[in-house]
N, C-alpha and C positions, 0 to 999 in steps of 0.2 A: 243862166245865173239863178233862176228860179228854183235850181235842185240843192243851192248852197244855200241860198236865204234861207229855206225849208230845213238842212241841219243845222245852221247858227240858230234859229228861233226854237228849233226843238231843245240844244245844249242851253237855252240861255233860261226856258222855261224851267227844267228841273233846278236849276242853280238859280231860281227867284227866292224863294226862301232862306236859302243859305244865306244867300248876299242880307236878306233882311236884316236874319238873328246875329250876324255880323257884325251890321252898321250901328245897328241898336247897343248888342252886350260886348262886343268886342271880338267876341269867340262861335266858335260852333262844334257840335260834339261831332266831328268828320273823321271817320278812321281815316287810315295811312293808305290803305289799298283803294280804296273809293274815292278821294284826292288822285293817286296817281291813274286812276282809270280815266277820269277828267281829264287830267292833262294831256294825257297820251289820245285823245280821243281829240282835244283840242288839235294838239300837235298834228296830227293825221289829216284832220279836215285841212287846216294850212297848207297842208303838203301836197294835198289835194288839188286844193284850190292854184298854187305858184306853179306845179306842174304839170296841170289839164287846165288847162285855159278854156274856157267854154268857146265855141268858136263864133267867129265876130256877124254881127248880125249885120243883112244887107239890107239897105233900105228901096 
């Protein structure tokens, strides 16, 4: 699970900012291509994640 935490903390860091100028002004000056690059990047990791299950650790 270490290799997912490591891309959600990478995707969440560039989108600190945004979220900021967001919360603050309401808006953020985000093209249309660079939103959907996110998303689909989002999407992928998800998809990742529901169908490579990390395999279960034995104690």
């Amino acid at each position: 699970m270490d290799y997912y935490d490591r891309i959600v903390d990478q995707m969440f860091s560039g989108t600190d900012k945004l979220v900021d100028r967001l919360e603050k002004l309401g808006s953020v000056p985000l093209r249309t291509r660079h939103l959907h690059k996110f998303i689909g990047a989002a999407l992928g990791t998800r998809n990742e994640v529901l169908f490579h299950p990390a395999p279960a650790r034995q104690a």
